[in-house]
VOGU-3710 file (C-alpha; in Angstrom, 3 decimals, decimal comma):
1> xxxxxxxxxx> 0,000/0,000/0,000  0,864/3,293/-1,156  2,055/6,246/1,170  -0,941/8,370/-0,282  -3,219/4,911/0,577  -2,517/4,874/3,444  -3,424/8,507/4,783  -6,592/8,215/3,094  -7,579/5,089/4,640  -6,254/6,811/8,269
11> xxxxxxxxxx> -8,335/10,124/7,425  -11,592/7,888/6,462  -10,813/5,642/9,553  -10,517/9,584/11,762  -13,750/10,843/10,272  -15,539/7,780/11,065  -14,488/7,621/14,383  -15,800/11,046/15,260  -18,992/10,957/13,286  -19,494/7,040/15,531
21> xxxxxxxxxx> -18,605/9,374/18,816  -20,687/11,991/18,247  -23,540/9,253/17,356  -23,495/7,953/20,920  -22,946/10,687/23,167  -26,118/11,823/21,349  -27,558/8,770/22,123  -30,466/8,490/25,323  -29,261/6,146/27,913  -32,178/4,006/29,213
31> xxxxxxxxxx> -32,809/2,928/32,477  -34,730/2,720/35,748  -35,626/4,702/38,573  -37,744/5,040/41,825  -39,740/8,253/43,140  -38,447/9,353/46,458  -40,530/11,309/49,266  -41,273/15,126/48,026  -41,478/17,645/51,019  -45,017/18,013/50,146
41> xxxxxxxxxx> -45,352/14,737/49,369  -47,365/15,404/46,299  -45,598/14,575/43,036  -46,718/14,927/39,532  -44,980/13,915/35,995  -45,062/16,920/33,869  -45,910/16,615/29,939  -42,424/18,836/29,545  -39,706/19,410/31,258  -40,961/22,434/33,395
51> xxxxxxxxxx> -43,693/23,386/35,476  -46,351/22,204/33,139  -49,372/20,506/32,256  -49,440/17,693/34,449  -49,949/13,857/32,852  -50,591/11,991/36,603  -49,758/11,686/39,953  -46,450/9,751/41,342  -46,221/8,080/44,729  -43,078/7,554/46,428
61> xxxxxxxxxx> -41,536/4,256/45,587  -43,295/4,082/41,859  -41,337/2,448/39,882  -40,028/4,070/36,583  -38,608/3,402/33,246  -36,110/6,725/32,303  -33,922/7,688/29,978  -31,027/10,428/29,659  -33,045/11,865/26,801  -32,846/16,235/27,091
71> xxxxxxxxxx> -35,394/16,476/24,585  -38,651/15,026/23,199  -40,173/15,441/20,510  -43,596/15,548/19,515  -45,859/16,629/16,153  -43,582/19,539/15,379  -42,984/20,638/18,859  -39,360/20,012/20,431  -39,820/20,081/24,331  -36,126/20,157/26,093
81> xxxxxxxxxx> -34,488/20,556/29,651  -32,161/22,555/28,843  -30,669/23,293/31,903  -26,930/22,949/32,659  -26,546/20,605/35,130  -30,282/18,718/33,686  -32,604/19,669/36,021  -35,613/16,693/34,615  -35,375/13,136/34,063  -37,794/11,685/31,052
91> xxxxxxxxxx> -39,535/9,062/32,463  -41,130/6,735/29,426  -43,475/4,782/31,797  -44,882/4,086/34,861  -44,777/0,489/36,262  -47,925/1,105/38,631  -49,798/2,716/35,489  -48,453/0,982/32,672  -48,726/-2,368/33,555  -50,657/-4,575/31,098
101> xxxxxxxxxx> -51,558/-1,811/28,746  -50,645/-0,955/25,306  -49,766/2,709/25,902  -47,358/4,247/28,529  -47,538/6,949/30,497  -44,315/9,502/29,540  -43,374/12,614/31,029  -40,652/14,490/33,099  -39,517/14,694/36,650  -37,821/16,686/38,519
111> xxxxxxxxxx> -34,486/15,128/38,977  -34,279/15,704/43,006  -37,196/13,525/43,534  -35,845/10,344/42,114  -33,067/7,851/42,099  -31,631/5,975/39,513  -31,557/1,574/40,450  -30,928/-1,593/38,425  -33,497/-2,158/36,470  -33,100/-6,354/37,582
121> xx> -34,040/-5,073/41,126  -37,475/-4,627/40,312
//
């Protein structure tokens, strides 16, 4: 192989690499979480990631399937926590709810209120 080869195949290989990175740090990381005790002890899922319309009621110790999405979208409407550190978790059901139906209840909560766990715990 060539000396002209062989940068071209390196610069393909460097491009590819970064686009790949960029791919997955973009990516949402899925998960599981529980609701913890509020100081009011009312908590509600939010349909975006603010102090919005509200989908339902949580209860501590609900158990929650999450993801490290920052935005959702939906028709043509991007909703995003933009905050710096994230400030909401998107939650893309609720165990308690969701359980043996087709749909799933999806929202955001505040990221205080709860705490990440292994999903094989539950």
């Amino acid at each position: 192989m060539g000396d002209d080869m062989r940068l071209v195949t390196v610069g393909a290989l460097a491009i590819i690499s970064i686009l790949w990175s960029g791919l997955l740090a973009n990516a949402a990381v899925k998960g599981c979480a529980v609701v913890q005790t509020a100081p009011d002890a009312v908590l509600y899922l939010h349909k975006a990631p603010a102090n919005s319309e509200i989908v339902t009621r949580l209860r501590p110790g609900d158990f929650l399937f999450v993801d490290t999405a920052r935005c959702e979208t939906e028709g043509g409407l991007s909703i995003c926590d933009k905050g710096n550190p994230r400030r909401w978790t998107h939650v893309t059901s609720v165990s308690r709810i969701d359980k043996g139906h087709r749909t799933s209840t999806s929202g955001w909560i505040r990221n205080q209120y709860v705490q990440w766990v292994h999903c094989e715990e539950h």
